[in-house]
C-alpha positions as CSV (number, residue, x, y, z in Angstrom):
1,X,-1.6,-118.3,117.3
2,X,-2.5,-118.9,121.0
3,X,-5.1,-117.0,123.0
4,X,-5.3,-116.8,126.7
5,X,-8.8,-118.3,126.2
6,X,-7.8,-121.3,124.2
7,X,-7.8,-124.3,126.5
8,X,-5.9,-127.8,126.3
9,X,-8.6,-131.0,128.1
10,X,-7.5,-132.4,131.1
11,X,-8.9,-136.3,130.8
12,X,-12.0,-136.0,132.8
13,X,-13.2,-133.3,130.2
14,X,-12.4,-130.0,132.3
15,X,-11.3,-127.4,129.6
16,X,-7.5,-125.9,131.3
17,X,-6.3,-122.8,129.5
18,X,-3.5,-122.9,128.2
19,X,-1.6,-119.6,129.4
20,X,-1.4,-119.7,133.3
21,X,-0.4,-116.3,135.1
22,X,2.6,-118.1,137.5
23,X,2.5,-116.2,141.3
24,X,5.5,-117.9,142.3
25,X,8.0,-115.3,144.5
26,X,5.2,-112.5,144.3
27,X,5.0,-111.1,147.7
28,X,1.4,-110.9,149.3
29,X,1.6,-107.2,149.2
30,X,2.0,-107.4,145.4
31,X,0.0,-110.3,144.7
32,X,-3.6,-108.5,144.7
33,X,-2.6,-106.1,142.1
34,X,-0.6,-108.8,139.7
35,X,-3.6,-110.7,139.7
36,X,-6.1,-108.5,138.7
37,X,-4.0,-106.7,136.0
38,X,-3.0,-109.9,134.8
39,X,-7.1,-111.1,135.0
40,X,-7.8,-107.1,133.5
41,X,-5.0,-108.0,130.4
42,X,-7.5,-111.4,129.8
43,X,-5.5,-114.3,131.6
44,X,-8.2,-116.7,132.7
45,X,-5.8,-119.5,134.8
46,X,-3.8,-118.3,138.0
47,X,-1.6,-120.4,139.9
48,X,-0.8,-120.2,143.4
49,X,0.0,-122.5,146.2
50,X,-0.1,-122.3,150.1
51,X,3.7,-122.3,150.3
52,X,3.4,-118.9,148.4
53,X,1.7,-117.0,151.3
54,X,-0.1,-115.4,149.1
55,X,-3.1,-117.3,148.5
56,X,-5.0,-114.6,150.1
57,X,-4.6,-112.0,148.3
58,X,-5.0,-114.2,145.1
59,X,-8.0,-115.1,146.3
60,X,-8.9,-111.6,146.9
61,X,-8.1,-110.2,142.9
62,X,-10.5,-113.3,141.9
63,X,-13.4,-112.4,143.7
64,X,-13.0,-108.8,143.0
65,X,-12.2,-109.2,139.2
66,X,-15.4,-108.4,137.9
67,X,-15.2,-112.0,135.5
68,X,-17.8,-114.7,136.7
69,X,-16.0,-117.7,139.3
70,X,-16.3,-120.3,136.2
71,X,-14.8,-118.1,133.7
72,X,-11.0,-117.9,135.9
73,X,-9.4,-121.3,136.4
74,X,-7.7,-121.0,139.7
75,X,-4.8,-123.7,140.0
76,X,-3.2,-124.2,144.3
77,X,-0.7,-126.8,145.8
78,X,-0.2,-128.9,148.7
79,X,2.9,-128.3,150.4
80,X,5.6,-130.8,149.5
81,X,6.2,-130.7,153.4
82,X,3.2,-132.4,154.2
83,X,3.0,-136.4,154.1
84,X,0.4,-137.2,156.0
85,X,-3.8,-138.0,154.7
86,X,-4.8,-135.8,157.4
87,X,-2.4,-133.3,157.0
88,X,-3.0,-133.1,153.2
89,X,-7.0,-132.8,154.4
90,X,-6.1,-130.2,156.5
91,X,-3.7,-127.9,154.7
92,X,-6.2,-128.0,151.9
93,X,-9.3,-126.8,154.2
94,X,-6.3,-123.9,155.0
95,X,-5.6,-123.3,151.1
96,X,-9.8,-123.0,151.0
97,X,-10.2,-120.9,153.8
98,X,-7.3,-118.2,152.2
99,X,-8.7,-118.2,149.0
100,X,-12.4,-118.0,150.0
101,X,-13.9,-119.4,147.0
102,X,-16.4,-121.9,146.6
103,X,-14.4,-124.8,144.8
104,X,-10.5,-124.7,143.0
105,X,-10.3,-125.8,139.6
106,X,-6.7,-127.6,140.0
107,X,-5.4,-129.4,143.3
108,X,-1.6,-130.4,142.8
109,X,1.1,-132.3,145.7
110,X,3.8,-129.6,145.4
111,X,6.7,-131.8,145.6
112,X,7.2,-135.3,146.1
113,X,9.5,-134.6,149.1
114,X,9.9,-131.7,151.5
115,X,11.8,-129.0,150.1
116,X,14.7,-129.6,152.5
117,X,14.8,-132.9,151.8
118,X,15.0,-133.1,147.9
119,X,15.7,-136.6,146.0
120,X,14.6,-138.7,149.0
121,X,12.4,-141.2,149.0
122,X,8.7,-140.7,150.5
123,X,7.2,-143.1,148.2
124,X,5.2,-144.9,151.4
125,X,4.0,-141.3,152.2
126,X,3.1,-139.9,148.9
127,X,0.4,-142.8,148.2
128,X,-1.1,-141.5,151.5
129,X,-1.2,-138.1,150.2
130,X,-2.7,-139.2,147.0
131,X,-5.4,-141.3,149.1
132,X,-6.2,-137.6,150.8
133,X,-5.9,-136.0,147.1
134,X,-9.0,-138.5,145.5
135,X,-11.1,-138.0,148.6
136,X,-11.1,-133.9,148.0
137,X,-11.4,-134.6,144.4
138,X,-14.5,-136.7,145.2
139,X,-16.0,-134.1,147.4
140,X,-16.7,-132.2,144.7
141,X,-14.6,-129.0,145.7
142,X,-11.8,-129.6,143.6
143,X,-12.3,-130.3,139.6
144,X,-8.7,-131.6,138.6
145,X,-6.2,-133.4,140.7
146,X,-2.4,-133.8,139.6
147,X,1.5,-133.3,141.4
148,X,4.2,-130.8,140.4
149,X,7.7,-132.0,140.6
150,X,7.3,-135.5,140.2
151,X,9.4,-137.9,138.1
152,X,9.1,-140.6,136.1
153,X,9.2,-142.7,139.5
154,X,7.1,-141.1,141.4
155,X,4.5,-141.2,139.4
156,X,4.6,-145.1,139.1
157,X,4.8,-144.9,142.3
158,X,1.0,-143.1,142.4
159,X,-0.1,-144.9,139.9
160,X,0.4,-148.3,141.3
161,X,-2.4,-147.6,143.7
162,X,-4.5,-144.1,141.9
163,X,-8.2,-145.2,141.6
164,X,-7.9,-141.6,139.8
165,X,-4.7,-141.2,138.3
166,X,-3.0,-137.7,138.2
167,X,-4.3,-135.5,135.7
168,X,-1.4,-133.0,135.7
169,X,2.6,-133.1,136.3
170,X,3.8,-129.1,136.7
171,X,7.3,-129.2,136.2
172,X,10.5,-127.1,135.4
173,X,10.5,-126.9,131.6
174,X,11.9,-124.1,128.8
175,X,14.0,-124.5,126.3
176,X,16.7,-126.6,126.2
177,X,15.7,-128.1,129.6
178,X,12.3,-130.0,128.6
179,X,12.9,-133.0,130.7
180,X,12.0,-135.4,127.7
181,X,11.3,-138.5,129.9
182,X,9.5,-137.3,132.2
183,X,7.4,-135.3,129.5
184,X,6.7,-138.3,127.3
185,X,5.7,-140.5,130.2
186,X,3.2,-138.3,131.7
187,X,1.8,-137.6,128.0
188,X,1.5,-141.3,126.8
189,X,-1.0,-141.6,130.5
190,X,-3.0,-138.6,129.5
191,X,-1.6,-136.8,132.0
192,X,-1.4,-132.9,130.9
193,X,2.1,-131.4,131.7
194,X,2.2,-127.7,132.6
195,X,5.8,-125.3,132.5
196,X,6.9,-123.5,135.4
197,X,9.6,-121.3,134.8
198,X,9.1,-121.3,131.4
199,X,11.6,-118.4,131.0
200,X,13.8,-120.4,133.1
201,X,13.1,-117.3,136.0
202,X,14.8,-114.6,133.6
203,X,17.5,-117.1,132.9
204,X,16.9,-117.4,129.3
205,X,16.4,-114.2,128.3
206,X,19.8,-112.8,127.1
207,X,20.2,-116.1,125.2
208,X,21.4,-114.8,121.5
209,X,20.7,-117.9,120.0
210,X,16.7,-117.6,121.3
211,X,17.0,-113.9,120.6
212,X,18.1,-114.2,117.3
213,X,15.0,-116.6,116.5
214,X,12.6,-114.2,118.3
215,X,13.7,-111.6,116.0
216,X,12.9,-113.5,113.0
217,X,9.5,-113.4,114.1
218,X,9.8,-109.6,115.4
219,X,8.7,-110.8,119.1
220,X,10.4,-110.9,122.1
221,X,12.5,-113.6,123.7
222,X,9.8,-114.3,126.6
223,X,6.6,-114.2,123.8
224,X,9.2,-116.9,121.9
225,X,9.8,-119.1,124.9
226,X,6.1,-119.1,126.0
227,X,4.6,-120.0,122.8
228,X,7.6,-122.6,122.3
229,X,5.8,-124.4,125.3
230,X,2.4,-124.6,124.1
231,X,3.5,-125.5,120.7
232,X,4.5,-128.8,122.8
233,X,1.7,-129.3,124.0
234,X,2.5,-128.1,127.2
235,X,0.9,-125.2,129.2
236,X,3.1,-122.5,130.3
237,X,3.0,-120.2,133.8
238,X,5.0,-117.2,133.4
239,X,5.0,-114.8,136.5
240,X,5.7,-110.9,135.9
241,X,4.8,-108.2,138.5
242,X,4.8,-105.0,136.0
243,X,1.9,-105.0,134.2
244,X,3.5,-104.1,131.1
245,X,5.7,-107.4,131.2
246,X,2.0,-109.2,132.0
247,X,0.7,-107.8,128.7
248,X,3.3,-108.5,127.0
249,X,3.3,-112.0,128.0
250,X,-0.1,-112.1,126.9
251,X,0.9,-111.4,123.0
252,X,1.2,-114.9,121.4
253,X,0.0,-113.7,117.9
254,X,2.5,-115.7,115.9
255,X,3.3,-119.3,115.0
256,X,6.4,-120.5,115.4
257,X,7.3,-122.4,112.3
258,X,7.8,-126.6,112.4
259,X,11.5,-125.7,111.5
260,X,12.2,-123.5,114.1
261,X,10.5,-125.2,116.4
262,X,12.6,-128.6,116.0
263,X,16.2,-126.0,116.1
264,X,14.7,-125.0,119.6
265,X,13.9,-128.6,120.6
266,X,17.3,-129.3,119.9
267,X,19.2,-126.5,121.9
268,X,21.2,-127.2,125.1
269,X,20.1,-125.7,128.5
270,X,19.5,-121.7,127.4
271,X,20.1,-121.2,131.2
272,X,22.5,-123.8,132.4
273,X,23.3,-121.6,135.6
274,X,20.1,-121.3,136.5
275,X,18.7,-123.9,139.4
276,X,17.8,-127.2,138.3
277,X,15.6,-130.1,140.3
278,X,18.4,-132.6,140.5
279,X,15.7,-135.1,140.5
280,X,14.9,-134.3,136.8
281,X,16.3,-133.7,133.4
């Protein structure tokens, strides 16, 4: 039975909760409010990034929560568009400034490409970046350093010259699209893989074959596909804006049975028209 206050161990020994509250496509004027209900329901890890524009605001709901700065583990990204050392130095000074908090718990590279340049090959590029990413993470202001979207490539690529190696991959992951290679490489170097889109964005959620194993344990299909996640060892970001779908989120108070869990390890995509990373799988 998960908690929102149970935590998985990133390598270096920082404790990461194992429930994040995702603030992917939450506008800025909404973002505020989602965050602190989803900080008042008892999530203690919030995920935002500069290409979200909502950093602010974030920020904001953290500072005003009421719950001490080392109890919430706030998670922000680098924009894949940025290629440059100085540029990653610089964006993150940005994400700092928006979020106004004294240090970030989780740095990440967004992408290993620019979005409008997905699949192509910045490999030069993203050891610069990394360069820029183990200088913040020496500084002090950052606890955890990782990427989000990268593959089994790029993160040789990293890795070839990481004096700190990546202690997180966030990539697209629910079930029936757990992207098994890039999964078991990233486990088997320690390196801690978190979900987003663990509902593949709504996708998944008229699935009969996931609803009719969520029934069996009288929970819905979203509780189901999030504790799914962390029963892999993986650490799941789903976003709502209602508060009642944030609570609800929240209520992981089952176990999903070893049998069950290898039947949904072995389902095809629950969302195949949903948009994949053609990069991945």
């Amino acid at each position: 039975m998960t908690k929102l206050t149970d935590t998985f161990d990133i390598y270096n020994g920082v404790k990461i909760p194992k429930v994040a509250f995702g603030t992917w496509q939450i506008p800025a004027n909404q973002a505020r409010q989602a965050v602190s209900d989803a900080i008042k329901t008892g999530y203690r890890h919030i995920d935002t990034a500069l290409a979200y524009q909502n950093e602010k605001e974030v920020g904001q709901a953290v500072r005003e929560s009421g719950v001490k700065r080392e109890d919430i583990f706030v998670t922000s990204k680098l924009p894949g568009e940025t290629k440059t050392y100085d540029g990653a130095l610089a964006d993150f000074e940005t994400t700092m400034k928006n979020l106004d908090l004294d240090y970030l718990d989780l740095y990440l590279v967004h992408a290993p490409w620019p979005w409008g340049k997905i699949g192509a090959n910045y490999d030069k590029e993203n050891t610069e970046v990394w360069r820029a990413m183990e200088e913040i993470y020496n500084s002090g202001r950052v606890k955890a350093i990782g990427v989000s979207n990268f593959n089994v490539h790029d993160l040789e690529n990293v890795l070839k010259t990481a004096t700190i190696k990546p202690m997180v991959d966030q990539i697209q992951y629910y079930i029936g699209f757990t992207e098994p290679k890039i999964t078991e490489f990233a486990q088997n170097n320690d390196i801690l893989v978190e979900a987003y889109s663990p509902l593949a964005t709504g996708g998944l959620i008229n699935n009969p074959d996931v609803k009719k194993i969520a029934d069996k344990y009288g929970v819905s299909v979203p509780q189901l596909a999030i504790e799914f996640v962390i029963q892999n060892g993986v650490l799941p970001l789903p976003k709502a804006v209602h508060e009642e779908h944030i609570v609800a989120n929240a209520k992981l108070d089952f176990t999903i049975s070893d049998e069950d869990m290898k039947t949904l390890n072995g389902f095809p995509d629950t969302a195949p028209s949903h948009f994949h990373n053609p990069t991945q799988g």
